[in-house]
DSSP file (Angstrom, degrees, kcal/mol; ACC not computed):
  #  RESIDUE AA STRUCTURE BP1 BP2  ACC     N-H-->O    O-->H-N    N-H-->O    O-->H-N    TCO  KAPPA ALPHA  PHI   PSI    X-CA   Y-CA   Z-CA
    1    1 A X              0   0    0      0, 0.0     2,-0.5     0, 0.0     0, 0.0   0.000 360.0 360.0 360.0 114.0   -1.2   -9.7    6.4
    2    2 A X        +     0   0    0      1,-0.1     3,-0.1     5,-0.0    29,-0.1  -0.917 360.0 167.8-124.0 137.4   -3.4  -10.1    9.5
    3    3 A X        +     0   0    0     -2,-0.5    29,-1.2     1,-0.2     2,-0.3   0.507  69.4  80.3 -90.0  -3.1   -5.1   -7.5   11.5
    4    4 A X        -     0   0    0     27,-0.2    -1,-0.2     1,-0.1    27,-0.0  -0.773  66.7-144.9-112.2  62.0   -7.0  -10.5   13.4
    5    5 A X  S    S+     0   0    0     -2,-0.3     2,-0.8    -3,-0.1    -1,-0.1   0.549 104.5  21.6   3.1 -60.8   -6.3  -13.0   16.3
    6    6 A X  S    S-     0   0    0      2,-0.0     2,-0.3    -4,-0.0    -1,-0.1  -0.863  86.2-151.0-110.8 102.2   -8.4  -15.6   14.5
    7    7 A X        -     0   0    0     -2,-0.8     2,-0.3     4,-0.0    -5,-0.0  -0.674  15.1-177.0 -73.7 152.2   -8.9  -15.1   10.6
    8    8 A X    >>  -     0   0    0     -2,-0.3     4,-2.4     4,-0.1     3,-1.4  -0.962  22.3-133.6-130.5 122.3  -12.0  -16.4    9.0
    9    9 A X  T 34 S+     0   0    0     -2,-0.3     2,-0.2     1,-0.3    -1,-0.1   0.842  93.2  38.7 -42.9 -55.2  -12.7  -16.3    5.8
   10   10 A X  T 34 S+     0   0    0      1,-0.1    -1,-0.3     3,-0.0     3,-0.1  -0.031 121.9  45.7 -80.4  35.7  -15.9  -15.2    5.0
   11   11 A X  T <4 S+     0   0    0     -3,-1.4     2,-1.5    -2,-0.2    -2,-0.2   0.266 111.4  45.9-135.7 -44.2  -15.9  -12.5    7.7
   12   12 A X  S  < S+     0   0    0     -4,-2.4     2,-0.2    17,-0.1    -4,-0.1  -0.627  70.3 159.7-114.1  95.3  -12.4  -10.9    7.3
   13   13 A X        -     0   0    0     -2,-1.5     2,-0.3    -3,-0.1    17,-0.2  -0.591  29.8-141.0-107.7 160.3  -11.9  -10.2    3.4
   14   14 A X        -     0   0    0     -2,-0.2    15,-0.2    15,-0.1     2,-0.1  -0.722   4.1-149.0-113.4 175.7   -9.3   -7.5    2.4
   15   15 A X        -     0   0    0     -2,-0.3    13,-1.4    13,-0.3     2,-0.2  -0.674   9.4-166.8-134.3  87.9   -9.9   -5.2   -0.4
   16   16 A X  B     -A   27   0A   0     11,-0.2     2,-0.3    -2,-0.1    11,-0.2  -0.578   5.9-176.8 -75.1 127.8   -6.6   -4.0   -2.5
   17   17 A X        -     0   0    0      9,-1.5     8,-0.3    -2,-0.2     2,-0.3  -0.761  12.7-168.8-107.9 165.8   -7.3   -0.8   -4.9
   18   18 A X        -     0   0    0     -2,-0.3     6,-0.2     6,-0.3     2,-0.1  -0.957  13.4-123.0-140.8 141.4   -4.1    0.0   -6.8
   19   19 A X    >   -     0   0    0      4,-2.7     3,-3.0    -2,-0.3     4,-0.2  -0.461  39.1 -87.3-104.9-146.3   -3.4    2.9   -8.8
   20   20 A X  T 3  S+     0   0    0      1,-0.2    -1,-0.0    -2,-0.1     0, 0.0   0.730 132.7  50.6 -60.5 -17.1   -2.3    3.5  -12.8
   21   21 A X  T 3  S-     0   0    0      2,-0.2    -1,-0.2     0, 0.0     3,-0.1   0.026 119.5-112.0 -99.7   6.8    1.6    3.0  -11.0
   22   22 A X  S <  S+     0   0    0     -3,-3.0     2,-0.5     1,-0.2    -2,-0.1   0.965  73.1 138.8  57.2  32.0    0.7   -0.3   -9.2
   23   23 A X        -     0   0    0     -4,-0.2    -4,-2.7    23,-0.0    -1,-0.2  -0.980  62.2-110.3-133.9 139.8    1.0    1.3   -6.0
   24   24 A X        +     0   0    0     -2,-0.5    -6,-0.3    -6,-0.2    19,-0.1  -0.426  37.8 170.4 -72.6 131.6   -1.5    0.6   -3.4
   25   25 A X        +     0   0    0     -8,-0.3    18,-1.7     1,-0.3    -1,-0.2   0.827  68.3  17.7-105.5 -58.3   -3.9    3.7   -2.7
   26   26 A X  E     - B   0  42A   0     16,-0.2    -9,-1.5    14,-0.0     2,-0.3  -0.607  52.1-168.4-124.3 177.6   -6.5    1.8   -0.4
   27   27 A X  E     -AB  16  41A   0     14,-1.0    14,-2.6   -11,-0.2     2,-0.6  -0.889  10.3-159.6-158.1 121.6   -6.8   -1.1    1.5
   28   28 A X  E     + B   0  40A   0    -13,-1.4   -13,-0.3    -2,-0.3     2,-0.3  -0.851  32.0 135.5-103.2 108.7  -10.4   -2.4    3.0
   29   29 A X        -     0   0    0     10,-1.9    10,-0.2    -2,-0.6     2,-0.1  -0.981  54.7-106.3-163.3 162.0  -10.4   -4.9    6.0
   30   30 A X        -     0   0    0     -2,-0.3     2,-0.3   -17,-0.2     8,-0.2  -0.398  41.7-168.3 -87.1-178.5  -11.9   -5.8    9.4
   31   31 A X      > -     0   0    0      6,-0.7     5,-0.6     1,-0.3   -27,-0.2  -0.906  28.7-141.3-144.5 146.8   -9.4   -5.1   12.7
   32   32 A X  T >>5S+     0   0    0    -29,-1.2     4,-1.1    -2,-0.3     3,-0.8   0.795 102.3  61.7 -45.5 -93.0   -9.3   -6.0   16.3
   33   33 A X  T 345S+     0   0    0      1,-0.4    -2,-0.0   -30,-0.2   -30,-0.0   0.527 111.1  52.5 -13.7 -36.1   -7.9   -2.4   17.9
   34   34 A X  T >45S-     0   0    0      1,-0.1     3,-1.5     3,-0.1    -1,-0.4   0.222 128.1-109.4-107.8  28.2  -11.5   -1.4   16.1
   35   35 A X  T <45S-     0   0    0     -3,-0.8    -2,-0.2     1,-0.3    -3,-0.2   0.213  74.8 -55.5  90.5   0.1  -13.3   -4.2   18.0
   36   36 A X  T 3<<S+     0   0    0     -4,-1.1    -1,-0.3    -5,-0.6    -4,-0.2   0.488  97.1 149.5 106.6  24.4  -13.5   -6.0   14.6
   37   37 A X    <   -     0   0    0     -3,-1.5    -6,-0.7    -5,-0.4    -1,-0.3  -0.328  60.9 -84.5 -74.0 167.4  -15.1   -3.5   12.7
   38   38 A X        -     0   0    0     -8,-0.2    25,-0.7    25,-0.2     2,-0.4  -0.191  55.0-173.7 -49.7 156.9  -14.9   -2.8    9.2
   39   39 A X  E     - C   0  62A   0     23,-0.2   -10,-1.9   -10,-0.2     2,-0.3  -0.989  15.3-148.2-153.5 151.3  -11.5   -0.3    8.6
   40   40 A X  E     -BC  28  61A   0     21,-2.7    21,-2.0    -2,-0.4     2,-0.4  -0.974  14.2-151.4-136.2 125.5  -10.1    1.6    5.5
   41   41 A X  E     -BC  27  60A   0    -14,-2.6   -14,-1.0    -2,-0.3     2,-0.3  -0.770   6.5-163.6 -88.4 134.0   -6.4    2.1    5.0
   42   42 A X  E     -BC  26  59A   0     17,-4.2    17,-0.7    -2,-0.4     2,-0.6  -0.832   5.5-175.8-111.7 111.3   -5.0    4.7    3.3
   43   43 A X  E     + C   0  58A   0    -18,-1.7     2,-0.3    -2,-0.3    15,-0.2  -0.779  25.2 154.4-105.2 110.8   -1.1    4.5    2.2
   44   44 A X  E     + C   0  57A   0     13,-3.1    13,-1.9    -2,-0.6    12,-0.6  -0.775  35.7  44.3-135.0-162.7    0.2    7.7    0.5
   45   45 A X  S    S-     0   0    0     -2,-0.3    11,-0.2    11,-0.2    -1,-0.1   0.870  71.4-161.6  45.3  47.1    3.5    9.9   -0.2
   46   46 A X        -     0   0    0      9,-0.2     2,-0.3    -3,-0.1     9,-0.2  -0.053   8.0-167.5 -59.3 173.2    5.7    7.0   -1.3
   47   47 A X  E     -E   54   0B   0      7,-1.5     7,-1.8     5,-0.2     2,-0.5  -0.677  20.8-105.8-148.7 152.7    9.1    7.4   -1.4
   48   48 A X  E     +E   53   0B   0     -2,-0.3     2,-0.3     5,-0.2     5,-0.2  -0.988  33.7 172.7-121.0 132.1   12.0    5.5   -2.8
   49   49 A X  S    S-     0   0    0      3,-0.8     3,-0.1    -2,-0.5    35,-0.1  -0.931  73.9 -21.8-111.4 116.5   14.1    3.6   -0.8
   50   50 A X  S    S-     0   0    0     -2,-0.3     2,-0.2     1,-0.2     3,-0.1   0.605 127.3 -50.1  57.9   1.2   16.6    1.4   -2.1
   51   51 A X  S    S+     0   0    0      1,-0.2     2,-0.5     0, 0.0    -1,-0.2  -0.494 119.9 113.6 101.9 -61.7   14.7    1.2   -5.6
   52   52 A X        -     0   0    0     -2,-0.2    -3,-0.8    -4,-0.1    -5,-0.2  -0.062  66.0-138.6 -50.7 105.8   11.3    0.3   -3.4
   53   53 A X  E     -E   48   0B   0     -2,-0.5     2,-0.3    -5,-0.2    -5,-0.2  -0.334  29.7-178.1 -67.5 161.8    8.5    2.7   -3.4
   54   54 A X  E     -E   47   0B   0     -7,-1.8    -7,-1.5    -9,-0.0     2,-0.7  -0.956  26.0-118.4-142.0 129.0    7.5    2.8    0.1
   55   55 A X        -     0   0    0     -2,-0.3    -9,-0.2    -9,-0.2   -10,-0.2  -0.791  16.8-162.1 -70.9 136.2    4.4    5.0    1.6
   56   56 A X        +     0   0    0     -2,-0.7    24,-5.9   -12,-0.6     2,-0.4   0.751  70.0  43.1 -66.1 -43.0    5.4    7.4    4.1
   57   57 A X  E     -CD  44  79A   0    -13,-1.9   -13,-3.1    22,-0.3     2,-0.3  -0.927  57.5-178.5-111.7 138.6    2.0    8.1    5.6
   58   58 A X  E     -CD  43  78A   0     20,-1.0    20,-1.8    -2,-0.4     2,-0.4  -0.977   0.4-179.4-137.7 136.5   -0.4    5.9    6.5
   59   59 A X  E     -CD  42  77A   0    -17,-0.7   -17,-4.2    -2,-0.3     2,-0.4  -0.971   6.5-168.5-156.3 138.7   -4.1    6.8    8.1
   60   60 A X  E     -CD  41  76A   0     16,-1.3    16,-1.4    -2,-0.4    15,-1.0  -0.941   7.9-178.2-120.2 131.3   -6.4    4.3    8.9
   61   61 A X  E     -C   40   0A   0    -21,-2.0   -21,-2.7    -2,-0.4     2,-0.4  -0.831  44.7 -90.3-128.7 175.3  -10.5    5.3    9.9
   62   62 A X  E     -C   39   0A   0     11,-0.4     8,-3.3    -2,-0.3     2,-0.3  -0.709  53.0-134.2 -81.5 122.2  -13.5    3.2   11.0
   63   63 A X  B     -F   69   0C   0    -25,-0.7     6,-0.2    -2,-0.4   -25,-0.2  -0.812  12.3-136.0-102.2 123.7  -15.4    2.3    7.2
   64   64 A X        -     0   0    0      4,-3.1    -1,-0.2    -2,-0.3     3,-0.1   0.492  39.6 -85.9 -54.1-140.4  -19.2    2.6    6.7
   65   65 A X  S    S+     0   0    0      1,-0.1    -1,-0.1   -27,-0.0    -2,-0.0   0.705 125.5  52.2-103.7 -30.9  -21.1    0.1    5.0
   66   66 A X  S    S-     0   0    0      2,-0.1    -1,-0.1     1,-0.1     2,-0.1  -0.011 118.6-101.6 -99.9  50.2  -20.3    1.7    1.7
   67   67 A X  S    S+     0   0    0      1,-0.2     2,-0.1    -3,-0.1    -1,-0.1   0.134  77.0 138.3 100.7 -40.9  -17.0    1.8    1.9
   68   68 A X        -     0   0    0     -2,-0.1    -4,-3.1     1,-0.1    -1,-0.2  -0.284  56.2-110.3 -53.8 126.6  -16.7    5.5    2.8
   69   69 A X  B     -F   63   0C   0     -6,-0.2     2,-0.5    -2,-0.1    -6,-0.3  -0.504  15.2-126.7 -54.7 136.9  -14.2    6.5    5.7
   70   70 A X        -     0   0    0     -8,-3.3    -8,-0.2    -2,-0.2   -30,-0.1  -0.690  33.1-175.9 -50.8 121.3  -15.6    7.8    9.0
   71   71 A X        +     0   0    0     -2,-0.5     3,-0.2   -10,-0.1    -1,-0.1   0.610  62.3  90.8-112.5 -23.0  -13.0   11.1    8.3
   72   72 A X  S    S+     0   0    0      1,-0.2     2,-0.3     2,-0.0    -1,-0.1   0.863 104.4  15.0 -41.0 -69.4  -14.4   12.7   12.6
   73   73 A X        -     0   0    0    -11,-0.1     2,-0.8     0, 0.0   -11,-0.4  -0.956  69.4-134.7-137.4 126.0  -11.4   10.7   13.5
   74   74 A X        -     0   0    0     -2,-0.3   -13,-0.2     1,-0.2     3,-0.2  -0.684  14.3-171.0 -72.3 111.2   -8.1    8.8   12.7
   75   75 A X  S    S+     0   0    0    -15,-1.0     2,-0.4    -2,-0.8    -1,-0.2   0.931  75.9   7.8 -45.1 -54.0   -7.6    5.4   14.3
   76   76 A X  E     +D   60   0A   0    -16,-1.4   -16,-1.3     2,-0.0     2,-0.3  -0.939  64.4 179.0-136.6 120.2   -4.1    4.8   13.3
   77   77 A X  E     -D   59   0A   0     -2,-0.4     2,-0.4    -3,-0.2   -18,-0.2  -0.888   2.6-179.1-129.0 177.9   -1.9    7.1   11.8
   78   78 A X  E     -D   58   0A   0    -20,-1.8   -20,-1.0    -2,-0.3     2,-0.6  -0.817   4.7-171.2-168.3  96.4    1.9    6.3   10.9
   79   79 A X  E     -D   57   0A   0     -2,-0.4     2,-0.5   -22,-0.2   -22,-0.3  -0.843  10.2-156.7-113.1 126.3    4.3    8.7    9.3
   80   80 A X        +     0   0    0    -24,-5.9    -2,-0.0    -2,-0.6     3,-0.0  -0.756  16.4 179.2-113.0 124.2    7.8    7.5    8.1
   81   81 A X        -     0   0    0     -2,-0.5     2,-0.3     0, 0.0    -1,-0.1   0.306  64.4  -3.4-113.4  24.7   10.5    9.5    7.7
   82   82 A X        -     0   0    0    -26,-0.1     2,-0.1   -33,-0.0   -33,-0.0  -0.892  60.7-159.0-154.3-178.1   13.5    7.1    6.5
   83   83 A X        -     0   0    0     -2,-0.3     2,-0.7    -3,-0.0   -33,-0.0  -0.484   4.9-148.8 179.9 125.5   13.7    3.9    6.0
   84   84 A X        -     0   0    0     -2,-0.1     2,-0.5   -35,-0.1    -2,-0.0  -0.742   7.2-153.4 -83.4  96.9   16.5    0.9    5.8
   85   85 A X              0   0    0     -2,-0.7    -1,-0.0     1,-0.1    -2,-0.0  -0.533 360.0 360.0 -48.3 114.5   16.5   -2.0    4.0
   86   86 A X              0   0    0     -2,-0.5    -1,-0.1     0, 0.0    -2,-0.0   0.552 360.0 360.0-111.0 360.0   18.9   -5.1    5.8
């Protein structure tokens, strides 16, 4: 996964949280669109598709320094309402 023109390693580190179902809650990384600031994903309301849990809604904010969303505003948000597998 890149969110980055250029990756670097020591500047652009992801952070996967999971929960007790092995489905990914949160997701910590830096972004262009957010000028290369820090960003926090959040992937909820999975679905099954085909056998594949999928999230259905996605909202992305601007991430302090501890981690905490910026909540004033969503950067990216992304709601799916089917989806195919080919």
């Amino acid at each position: 996964m890149a969110h980055t023109s250029q990756q670097t390693y020591y500047y652009y580190y992801y952070y996967y949280y999971f929960d007790d179902a092995d489905l990914l809650r949160r997701l910590h990384y830096a972004v262009d669109i957010l000028g290369g600031g820090p960003a926090v994903h959040y992937p909820s309301e999975y679905r099954e598709f085909d056998g594949i849990m999928v999230p259905t809604r996605r909202r992305v904010y601007v991430r302090n320094p501890d981690g905490t969303p910026v909540r004033d505003s969503v950067s990216i948000a992304v709601d799916i309402a089917d989806v195919t597998f080919r």
